[in-house]
ZAMARZA-676487 format. One record per residue (C-alpha): x, y negated, z negated; residue in three letters. Coordinates in steps of 0.25 Angstrom, whole numbers, plus 5000, padded with zeros to 4 digits. Example, Ala and Ser with C-alpha at 12.3 -4.5 7.8 and 13.67 -1.06 7.14 Angstrom:
% ZAMARZA-676487
504950184969ALA 505550044971SER 
% end
This chain:
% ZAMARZA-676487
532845524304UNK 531945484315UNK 530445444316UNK 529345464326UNK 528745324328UNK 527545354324UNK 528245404311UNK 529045274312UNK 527945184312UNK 527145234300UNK 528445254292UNK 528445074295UNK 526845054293UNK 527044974307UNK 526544974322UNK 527145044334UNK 527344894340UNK 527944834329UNK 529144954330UNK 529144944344UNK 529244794343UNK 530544824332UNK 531044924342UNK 531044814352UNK 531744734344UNK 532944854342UNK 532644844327UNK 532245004329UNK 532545094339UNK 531745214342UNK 532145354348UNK 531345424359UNK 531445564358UNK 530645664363UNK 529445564367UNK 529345514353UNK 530145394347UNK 530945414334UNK 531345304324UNK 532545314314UNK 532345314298UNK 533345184299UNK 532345144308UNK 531345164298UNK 532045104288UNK 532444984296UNK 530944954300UNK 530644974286UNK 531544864280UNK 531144764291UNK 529844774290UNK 529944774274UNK 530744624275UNK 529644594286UNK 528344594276UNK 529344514266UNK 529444394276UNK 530544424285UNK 530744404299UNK 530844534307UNK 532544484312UNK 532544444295UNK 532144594292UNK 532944664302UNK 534144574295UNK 533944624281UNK 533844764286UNK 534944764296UNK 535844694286UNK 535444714271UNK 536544674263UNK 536744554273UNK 536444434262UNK 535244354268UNK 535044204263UNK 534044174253UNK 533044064255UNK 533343964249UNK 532843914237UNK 531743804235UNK 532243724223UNK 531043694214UNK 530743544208UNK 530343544196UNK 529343424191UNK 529543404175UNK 530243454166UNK 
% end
């Protein structure tokens, strides 16, 4: 299924420039028919993801990494021991 940008763009809640700036980037592609530009639903969905690890603190390259690969196990943090004072 295919998306009208305008379409597109409500679908994500984002700006015209920051899907362009993603389409620079070859993380999106759009398809010109007809005078119009039309975005796939895995488009949709791709966007979606990356934006959603985005707001939760990731890089953009860290969220196009979870997407693109999610069952690729990523490293945790690393734990910060605690010291304790007492008993």
């Amino acid at each position: 299924m295919y998306f009208p940008a305008e379409h597109f763009l409500d679908k994500l809640q984002s700006s015209a420039e920051e899907l362009s700036d993603f389409e620079q980037r070859g993380i999106v592609k759009g398809v010109a028919r007809a005078g119009r530009v039309f975005y796939s639903s895995r488009d949709l969905y791709k966007l979606k993801g990356i934006l959603l690890f985005m707001t939760r603190g990731l890089t953009l390259e860290e969220a196009q990494r979870r997407v693109d690969h999610p069952t690729k196990e990523i490293p945790a943090a690393p734990s910060v021991a605690k010291t304790g004072g007492g008993e």
